[in-house]
N, C-alpha and C positions, 0 to 999 in steps of 0.2 A: 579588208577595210571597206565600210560604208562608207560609198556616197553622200555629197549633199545636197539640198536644195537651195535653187536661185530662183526667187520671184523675180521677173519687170512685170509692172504695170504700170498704165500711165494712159489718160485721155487720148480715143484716137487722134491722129495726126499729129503726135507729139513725137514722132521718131523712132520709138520703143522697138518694133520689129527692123528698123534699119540698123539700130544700136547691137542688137541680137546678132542680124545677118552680120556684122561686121566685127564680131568678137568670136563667132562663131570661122568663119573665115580666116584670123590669125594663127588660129587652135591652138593657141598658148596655155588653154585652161582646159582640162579633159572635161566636159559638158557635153551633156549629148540632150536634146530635144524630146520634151512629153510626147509622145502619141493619142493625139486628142480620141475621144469617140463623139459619134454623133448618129440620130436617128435618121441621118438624109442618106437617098440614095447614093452612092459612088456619081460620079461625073468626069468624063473622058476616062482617061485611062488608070486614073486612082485606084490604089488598091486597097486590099482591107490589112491593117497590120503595116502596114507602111506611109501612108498620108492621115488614113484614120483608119479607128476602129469601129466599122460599120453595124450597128445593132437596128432590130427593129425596134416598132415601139416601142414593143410588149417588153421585148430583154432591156431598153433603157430605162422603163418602166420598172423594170422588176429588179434594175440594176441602183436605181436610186431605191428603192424600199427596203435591199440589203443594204443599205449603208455602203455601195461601192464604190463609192467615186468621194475623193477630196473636194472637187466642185465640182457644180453644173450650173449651165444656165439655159432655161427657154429663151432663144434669141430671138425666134420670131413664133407666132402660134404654132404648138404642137413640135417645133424642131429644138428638139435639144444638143446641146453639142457640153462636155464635161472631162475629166481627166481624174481615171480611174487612179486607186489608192494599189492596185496591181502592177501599173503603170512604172511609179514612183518605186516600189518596192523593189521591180525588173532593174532597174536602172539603178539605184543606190546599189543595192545589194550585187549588180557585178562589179561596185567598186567604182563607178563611174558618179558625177556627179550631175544631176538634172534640172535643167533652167527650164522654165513656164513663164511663157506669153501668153498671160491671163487677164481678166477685168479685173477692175480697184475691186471690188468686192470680193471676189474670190481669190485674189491675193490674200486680203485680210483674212479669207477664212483659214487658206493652210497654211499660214504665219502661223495663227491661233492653233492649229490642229499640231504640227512638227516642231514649233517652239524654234530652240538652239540648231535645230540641227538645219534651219533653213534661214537663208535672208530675206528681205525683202527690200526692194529698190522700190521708188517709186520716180520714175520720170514725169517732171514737170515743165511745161511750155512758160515760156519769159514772162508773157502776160499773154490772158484771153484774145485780144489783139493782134495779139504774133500769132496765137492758133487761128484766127479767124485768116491774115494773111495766106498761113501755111494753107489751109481746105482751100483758101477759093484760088489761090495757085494751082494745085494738083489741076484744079480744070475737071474733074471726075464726081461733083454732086451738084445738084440745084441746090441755089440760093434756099430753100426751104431744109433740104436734106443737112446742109451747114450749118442752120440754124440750131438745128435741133443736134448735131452735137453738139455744138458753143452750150446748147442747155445741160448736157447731160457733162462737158469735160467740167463746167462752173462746180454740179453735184459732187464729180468723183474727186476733183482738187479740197476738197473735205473732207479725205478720206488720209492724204497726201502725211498728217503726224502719225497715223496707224503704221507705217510702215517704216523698216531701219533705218534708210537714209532714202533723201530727196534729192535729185539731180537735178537742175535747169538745164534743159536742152537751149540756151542761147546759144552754141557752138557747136557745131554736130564733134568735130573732133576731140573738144577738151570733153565732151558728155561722153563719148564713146573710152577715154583713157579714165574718167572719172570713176563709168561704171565698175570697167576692167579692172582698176585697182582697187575698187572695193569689192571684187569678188574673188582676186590674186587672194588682198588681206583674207576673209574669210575660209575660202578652201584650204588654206597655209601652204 
């Protein structure tokens, strides 16, 4: 039996990776985690094939011109970080099914790419206001670094009808039992 795929995306600081950690934690749904790759060195004790899969340039380079990866994105000059279409394939095809903590946009791409056989969640924050509370709580970016998400969560909540359903994270509890059952419905 193939696997299936589960988008979250959703504006940073909207909950999406605590949502994850916390369904991933019940293990009520057989899901197991993409192995992203990226052009950056390992850092501490990270391995290759277990936190990421570490390519150089050249192989990420040469890995995007084969058409290997479902997404990528350059997140800051020159480092790419993307989630191989080999990845997806490992992982479906033993039968398990694979959730992805990806950008609004590369959500939309392999909604677009897998069709039926993937969902796509899109977690959204209450209003831009409750995102801007949520960052400047964390206590973890300058007033400047917050700004400029608040710019880019406005962009990607544009994106928010591309995808199967939309959650409001007002609740981290009803959001976390919201997503779960529509990923229960989904995988049957």
């Amino acid at each position: 039996m193939t696997g299936k795929i589960i988008i979250i995306s959703a504006p940073s600081g909207t909950g999406k990776s605590t949502i994850i950690s916390a369904l991933l934690d019940k293990g009520e749904i057989d899901m197991q985690f993409s192995i992203s790759a990226t052009n950056r060195p390992p850092r501490g004790e990270e391995q290759h094939g277990i936190n990421y899969y570490f390519l150089s340039d050249e192989e990420f380079k040469s890995s995007i011109e084969d058409d290997a990866f479902v997404e990528f994105e350059e997140v800051y000059p020159g480092r790419f970080y993307g989630t191989l279409k080999s990845e997806i394939s490992r992982i479906t095809g033993e039968g398990h099914n694979v959730i992805l903590d990806i950008d609004v946009k590369g959500g939309v791409n392999v909604k677009r790419m897998y069709g039926k056989q993937a969902i796509s969640i899109f977690i959204q924050p209450p209003s831009l206001e409750s995102l801007r509370a949520r960052l400047t709580g964390r206590g973890t970016d300058a007033p400047e670094a917050i700004e400029q998400r608040l710019a880019k969560a406005e962009y990607e909540l544009s994106f928010a009808s591309d995808f199967d359903c939309v959650v409001v994270n007002d609740n981290l509890d009803h959001a976390i039992a919201e997503v779960d059952a529509r990923i229960k419905n989904f995988v049957g």
